[in-house]
TORZA-525944 format. One record per residue: chain; y, z, x of N, C-alpha, C, O in turn. Coordinates in pm, 1 decimal, padded with zeros to 6 digits. Atoms other than C-alpha are relative to their C-alpha. Example, Ala and Ser with C-alpha at 12.3 -4.5 7.8 and 13.67 -1.06 7.14 Angstrom:
2
<node unit="A" n_y="-00119.0" n_z="00000.0" n_x="00089.0" ca_y="-00450.0" ca_z="00780.0" ca_x="01230.0" c_y="00120.0" c_z="00000.0" c_x="00090.0" o_y="00118.1" o_z="00066.5" o_x="00193.6"/>
<node unit="A" n_y="-00119.0" n_z="-00006.0" n_x="-00082.0" ca_y="-00106.0" ca_z="00714.0" ca_x="01367.0" c_y="00109.0" c_z="00073.0" c_x="-00077.0" o_y="00219.8" o_z="00089.9" o_x="-00026.1"/>
// end
This chain:
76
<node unit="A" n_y="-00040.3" n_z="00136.7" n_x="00017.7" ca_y="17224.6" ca_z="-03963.5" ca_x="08494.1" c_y="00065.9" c_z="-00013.9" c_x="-00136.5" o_y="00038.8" o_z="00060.7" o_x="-00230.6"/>
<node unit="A" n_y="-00063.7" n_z="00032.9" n_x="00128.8" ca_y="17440.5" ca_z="-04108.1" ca_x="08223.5" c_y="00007.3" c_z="-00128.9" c_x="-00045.5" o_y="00041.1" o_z="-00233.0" o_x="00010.9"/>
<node unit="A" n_y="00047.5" n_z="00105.6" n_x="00086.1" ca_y="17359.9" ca_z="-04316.8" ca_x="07971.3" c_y="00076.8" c_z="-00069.1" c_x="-00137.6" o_y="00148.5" o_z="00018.1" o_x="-00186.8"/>
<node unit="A" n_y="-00088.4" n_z="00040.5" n_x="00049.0" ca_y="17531.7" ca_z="-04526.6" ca_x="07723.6" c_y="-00109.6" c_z="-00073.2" c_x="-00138.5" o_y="-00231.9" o_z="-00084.0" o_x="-00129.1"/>
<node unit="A" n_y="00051.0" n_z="00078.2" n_x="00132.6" ca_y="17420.4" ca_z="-04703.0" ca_x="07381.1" c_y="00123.7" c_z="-00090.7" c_x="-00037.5" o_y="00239.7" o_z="-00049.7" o_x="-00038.5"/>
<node unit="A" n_y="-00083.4" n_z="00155.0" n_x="-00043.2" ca_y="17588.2" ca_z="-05076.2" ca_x="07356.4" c_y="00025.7" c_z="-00009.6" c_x="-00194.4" o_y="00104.5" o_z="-00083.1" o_x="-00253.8"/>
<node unit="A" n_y="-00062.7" n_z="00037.5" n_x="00147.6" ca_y="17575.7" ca_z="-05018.0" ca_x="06952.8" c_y="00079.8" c_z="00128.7" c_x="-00093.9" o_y="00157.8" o_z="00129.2" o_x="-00189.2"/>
<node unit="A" n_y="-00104.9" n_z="-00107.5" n_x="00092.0" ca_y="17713.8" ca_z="-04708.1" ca_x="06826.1" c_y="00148.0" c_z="00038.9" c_x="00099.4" o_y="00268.1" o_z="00043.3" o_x="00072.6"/>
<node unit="A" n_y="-00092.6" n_z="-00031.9" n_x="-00112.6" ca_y="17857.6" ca_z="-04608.7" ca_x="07186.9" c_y="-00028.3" c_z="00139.5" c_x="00014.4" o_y="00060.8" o_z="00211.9" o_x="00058.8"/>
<node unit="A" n_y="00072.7" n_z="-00147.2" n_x="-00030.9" ca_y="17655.2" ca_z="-04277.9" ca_x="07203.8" c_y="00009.7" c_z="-00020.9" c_x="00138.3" o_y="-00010.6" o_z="-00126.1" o_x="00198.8"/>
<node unit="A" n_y="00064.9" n_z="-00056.9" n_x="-00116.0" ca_y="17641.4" ca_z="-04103.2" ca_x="07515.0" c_y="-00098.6" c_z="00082.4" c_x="00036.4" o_y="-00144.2" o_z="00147.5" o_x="-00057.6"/>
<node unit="A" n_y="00072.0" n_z="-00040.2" n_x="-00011.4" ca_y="17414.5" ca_z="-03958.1" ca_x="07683.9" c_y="-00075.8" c_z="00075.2" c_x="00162.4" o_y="-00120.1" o_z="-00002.3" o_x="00247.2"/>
<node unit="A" n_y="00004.7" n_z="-00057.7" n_x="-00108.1" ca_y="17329.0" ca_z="-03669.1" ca_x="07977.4" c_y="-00115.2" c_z="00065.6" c_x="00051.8" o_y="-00136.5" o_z="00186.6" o_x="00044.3"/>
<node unit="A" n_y="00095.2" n_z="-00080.1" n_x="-00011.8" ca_y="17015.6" ca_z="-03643.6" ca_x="08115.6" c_y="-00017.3" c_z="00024.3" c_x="00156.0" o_y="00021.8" o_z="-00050.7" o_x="00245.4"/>
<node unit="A" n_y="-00012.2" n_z="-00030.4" n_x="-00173.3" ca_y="16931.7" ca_z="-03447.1" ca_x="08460.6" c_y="-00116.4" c_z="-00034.8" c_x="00063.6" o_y="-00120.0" o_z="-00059.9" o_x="00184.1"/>
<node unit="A" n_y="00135.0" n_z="00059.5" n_x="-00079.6" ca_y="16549.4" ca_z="-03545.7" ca_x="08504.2" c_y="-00046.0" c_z="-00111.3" c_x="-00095.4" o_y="-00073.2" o_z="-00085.6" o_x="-00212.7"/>
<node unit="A" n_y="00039.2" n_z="00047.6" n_x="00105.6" ca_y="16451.3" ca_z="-03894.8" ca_x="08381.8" c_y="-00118.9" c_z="-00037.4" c_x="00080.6" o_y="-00145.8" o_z="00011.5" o_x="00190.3"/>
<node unit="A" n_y="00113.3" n_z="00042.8" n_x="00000.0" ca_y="16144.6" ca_z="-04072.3" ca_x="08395.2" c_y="00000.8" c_z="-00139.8" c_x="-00016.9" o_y="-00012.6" o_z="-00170.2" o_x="-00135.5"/>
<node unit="A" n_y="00009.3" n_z="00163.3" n_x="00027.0" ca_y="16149.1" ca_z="-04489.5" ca_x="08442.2" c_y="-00114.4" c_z="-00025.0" c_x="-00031.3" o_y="-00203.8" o_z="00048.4" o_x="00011.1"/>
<node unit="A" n_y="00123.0" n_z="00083.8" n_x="00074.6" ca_y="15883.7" ca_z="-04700.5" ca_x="08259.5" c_y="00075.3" c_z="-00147.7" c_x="00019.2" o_y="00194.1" o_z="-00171.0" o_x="-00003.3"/>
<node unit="A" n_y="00009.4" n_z="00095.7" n_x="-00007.6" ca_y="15837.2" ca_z="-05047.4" ca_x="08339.5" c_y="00010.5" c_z="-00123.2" c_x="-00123.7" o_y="-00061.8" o_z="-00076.0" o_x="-00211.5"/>
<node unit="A" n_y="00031.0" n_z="00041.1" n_x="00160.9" ca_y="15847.7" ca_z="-05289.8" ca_x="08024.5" c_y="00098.0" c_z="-00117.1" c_x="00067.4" o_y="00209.1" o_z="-00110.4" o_x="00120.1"/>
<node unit="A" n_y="00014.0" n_z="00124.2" n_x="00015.4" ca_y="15832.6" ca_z="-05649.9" ca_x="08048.6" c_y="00130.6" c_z="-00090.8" c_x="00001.2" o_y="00184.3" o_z="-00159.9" o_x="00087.8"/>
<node unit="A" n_y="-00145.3" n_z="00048.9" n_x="00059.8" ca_y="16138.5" ca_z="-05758.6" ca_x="07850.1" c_y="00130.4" c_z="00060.8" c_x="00056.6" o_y="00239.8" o_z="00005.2" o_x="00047.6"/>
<node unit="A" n_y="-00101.8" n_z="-00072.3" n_x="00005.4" ca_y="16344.3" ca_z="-05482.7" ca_x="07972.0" c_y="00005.0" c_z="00027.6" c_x="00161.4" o_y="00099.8" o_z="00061.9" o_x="00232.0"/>
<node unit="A" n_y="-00027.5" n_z="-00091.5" n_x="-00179.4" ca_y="16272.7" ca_z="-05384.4" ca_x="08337.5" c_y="-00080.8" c_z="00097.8" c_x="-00033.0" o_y="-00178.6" o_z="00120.4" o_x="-00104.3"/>
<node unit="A" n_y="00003.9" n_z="-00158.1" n_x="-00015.8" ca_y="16294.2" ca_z="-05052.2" ca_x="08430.6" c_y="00109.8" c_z="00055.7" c_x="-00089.4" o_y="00227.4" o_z="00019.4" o_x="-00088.4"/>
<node unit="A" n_y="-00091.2" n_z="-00089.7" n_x="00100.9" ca_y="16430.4" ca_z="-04796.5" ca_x="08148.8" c_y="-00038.6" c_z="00135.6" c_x="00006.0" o_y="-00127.2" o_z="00159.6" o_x="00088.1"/>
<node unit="A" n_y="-00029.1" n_z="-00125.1" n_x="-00012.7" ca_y="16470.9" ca_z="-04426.9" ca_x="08092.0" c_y="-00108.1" c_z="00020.4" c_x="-00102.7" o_y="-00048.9" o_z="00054.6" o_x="-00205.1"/>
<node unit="A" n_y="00050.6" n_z="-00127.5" n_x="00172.0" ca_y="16199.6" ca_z="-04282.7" ca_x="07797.4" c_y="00065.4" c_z="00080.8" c_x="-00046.1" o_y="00016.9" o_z="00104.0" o_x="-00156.8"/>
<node unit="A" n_y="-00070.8" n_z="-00093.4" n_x="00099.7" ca_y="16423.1" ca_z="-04045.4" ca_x="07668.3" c_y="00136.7" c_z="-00028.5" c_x="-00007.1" o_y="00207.1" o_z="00061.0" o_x="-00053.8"/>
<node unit="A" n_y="-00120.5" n_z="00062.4" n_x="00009.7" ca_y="16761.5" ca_z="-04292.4" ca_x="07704.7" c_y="-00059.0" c_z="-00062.9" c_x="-00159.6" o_y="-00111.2" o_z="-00174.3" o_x="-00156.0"/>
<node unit="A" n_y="00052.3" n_z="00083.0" n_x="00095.8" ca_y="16658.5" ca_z="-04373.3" ca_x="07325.5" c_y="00123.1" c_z="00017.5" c_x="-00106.6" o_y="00137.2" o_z="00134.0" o_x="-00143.9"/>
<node unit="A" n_y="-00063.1" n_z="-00005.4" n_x="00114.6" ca_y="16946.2" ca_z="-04455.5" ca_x="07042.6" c_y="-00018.1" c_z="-00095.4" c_x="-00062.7" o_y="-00089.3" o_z="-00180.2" o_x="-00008.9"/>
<node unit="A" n_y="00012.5" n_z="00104.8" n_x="00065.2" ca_y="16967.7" ca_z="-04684.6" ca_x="06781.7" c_y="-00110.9" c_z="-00084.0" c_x="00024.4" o_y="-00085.0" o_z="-00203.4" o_x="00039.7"/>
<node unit="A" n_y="00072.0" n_z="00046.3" n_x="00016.8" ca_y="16638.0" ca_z="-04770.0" ca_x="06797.9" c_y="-00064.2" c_z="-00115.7" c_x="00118.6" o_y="-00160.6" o_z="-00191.9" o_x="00112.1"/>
<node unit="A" n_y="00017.1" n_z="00062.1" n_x="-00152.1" ca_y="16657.2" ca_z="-04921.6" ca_x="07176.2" c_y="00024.6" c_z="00120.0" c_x="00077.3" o_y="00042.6" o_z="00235.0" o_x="00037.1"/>
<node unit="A" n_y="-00027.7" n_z="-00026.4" n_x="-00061.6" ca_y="16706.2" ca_z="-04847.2" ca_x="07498.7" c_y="00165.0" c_z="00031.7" c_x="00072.7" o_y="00233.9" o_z="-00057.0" o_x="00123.1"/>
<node unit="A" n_y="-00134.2" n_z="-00061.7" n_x="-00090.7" ca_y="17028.1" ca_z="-04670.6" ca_x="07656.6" c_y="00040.1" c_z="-00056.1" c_x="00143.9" o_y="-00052.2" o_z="-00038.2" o_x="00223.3"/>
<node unit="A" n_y="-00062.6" n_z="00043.3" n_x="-00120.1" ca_y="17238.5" ca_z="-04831.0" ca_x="07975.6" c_y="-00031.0" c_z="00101.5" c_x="00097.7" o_y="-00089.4" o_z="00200.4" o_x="00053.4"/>
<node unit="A" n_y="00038.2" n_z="-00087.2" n_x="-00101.8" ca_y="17192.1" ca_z="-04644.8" ca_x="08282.8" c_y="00208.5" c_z="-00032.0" c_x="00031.2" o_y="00240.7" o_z="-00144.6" o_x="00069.2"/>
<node unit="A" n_y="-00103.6" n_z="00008.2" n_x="-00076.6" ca_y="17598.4" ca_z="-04595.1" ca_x="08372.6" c_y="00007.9" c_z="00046.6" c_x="00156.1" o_y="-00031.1" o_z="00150.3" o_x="00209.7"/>
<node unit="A" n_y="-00007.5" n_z="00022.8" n_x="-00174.4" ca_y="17661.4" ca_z="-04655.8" ca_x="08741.9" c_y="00114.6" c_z="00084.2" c_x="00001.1" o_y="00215.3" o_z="00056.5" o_x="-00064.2"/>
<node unit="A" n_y="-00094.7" n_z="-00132.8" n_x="-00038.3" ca_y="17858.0" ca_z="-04315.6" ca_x="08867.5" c_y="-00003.1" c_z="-00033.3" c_x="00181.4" o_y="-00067.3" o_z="-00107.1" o_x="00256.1"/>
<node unit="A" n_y="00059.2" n_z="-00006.9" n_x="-00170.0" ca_y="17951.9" ca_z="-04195.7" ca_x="09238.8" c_y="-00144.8" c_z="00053.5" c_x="-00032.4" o_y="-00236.0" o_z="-00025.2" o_x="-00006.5"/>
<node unit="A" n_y="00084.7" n_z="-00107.5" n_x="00015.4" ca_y="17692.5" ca_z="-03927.4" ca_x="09144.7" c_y="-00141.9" c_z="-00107.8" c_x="00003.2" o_y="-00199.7" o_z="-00098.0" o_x="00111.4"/>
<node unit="A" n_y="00125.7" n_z="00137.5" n_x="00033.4" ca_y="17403.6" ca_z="-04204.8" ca_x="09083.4" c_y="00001.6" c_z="-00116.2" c_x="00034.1" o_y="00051.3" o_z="-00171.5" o_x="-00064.0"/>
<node unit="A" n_y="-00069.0" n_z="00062.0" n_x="00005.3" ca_y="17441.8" ca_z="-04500.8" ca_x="09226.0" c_y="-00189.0" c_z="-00075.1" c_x="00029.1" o_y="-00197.2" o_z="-00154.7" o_x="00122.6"/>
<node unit="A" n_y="00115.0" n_z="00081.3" n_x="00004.7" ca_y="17042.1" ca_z="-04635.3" ca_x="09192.8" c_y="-00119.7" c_z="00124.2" c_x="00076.5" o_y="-00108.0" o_z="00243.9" o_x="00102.7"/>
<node unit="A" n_y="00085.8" n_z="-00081.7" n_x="-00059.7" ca_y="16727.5" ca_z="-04525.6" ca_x="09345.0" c_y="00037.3" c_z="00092.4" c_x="00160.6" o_y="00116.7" o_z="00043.9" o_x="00241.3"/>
<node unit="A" n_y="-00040.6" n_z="-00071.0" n_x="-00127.0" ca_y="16756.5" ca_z="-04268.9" ca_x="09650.6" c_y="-00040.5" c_z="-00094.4" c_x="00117.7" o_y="-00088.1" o_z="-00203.6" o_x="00086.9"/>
<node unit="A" n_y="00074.1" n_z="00053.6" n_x="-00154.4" ca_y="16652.7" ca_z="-04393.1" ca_x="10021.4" c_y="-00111.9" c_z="00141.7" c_x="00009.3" o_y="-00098.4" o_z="00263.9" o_x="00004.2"/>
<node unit="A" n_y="00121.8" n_z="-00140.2" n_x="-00075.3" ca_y="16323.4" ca_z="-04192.0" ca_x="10119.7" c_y="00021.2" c_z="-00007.5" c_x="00144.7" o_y="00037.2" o_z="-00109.5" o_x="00211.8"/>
<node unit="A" n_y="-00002.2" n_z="-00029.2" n_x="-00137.5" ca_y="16344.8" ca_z="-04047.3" ca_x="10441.1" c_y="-00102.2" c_z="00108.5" c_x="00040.7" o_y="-00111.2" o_z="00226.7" o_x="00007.6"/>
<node unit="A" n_y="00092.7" n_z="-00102.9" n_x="-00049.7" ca_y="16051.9" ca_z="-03938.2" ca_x="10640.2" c_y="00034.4" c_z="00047.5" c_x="00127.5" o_y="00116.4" o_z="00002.7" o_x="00207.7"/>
<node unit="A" n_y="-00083.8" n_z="-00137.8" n_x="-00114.3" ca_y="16074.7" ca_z="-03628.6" ca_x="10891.1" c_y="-00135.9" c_z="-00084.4" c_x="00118.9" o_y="-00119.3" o_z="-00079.2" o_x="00240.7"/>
<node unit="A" n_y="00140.3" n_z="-00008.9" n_x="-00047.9" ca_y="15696.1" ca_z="-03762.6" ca_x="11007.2" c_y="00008.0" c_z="-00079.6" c_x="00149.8" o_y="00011.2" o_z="-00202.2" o_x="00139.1"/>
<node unit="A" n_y="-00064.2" n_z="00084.4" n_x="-00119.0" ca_y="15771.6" ca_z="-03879.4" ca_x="11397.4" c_y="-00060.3" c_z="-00133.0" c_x="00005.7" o_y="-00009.5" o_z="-00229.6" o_x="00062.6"/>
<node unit="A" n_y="00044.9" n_z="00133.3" n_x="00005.5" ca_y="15505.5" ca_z="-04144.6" ca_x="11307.3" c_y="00039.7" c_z="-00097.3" c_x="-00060.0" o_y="00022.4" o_z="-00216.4" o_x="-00034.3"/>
<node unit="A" n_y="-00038.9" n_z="00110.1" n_x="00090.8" ca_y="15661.2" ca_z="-04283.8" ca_x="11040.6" c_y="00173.3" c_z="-00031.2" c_x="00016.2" o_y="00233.4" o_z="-00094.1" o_x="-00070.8"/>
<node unit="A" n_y="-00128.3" n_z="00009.7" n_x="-00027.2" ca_y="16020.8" ca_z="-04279.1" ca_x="11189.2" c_y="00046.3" c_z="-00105.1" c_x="00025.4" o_y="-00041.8" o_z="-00168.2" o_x="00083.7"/>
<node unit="A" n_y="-00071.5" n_z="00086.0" n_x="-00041.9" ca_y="16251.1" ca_z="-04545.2" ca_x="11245.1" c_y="-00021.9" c_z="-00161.3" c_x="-00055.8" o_y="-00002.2" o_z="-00188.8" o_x="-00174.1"/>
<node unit="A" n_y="00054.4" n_z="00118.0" n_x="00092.2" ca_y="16136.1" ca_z="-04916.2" ca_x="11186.8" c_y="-00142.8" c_z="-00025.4" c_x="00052.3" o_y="-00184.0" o_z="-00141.2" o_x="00059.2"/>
<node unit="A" n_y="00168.4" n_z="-00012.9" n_x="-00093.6" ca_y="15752.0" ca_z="-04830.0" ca_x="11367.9" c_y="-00072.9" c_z="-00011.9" c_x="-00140.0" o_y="-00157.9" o_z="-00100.8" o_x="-00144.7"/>
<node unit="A" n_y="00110.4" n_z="00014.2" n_x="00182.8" ca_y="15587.1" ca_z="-04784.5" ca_x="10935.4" c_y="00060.2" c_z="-00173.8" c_x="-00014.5" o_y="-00026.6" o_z="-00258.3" o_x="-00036.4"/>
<node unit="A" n_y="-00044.7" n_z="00158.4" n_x="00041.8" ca_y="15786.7" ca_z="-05147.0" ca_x="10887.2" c_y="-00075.2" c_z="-00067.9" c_x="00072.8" o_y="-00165.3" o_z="-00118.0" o_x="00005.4"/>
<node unit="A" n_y="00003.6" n_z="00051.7" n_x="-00112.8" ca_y="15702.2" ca_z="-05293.2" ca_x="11184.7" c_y="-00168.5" c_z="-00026.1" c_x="00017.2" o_y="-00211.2" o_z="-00137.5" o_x="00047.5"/>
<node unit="A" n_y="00159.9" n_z="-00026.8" n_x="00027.4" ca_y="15287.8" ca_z="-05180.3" ca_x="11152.2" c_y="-00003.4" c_z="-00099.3" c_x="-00102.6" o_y="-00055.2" o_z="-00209.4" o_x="-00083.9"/>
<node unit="A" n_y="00047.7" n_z="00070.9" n_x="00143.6" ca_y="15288.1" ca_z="-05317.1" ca_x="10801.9" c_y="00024.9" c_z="-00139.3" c_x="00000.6" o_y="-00044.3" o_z="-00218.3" o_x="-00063.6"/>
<node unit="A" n_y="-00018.3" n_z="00175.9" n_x="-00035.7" ca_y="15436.3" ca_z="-05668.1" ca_x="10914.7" c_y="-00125.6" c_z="-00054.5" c_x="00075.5" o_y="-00212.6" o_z="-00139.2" o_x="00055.1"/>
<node unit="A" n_y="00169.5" n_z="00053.0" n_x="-00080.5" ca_y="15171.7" ca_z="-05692.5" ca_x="11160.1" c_y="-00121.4" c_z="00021.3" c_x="-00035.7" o_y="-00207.7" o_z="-00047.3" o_x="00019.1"/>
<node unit="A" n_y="00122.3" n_z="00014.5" n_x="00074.8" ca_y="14894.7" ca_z="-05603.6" ca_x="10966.7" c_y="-00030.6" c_z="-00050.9" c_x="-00140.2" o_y="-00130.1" o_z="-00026.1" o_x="-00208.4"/>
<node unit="A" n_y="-00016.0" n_z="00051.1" n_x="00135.0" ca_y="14990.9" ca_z="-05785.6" ca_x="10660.6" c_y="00037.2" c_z="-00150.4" c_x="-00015.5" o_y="00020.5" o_z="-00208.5" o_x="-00122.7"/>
<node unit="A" n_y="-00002.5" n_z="00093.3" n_x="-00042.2" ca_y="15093.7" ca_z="-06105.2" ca_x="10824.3" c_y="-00107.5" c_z="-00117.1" c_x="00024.8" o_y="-00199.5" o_z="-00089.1" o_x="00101.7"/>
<node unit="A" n_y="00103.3" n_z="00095.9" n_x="-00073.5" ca_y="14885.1" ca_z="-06438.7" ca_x="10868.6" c_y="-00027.8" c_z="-00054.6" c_x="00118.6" o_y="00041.2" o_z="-00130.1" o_x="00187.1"/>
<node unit="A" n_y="00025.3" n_z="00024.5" n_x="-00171.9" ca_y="14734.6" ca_z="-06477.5" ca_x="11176.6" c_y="-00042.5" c_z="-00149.7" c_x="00031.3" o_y="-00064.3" o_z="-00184.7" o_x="00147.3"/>
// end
């Protein structure tokens, strides 16, 4: 992923990050760190947000895991 700093204009290329949650900020990178903040996440083809999970599991295929969890999570 590539990362940007909004005050010097550092870049920045990392291949495994790690998001942390934080209040003020969202979701950020721990090791997107310059100037004493947090680093941009630049939007590439290569990256374009979190992946889609896809399970192989025939139980959990299709919209049958959605579909369970509505109905057992729903007010009756």
């Amino acid at each position: 992923m590539k990362f940007i700093c909004h005050i010097c204009g550092n870049k920045k290329n990392i291949y495994k990050v790690k998001f942390k949650y934080i209040d003020t900020k969202g979701l950020v990178c721990e090791e997107a760190r310059c100037c004493n903040t947090y680093m941009e996440q630049i939007k590439t083809e290569e990256y374009k947000g979190f992946p889609d999970i896809k399970r192989n599991e025939e139980h959990m295929s299709g919209d049958r895991l959605w579909n369970d969890f509505k109905h057992n999570n729903t007010e009756k």
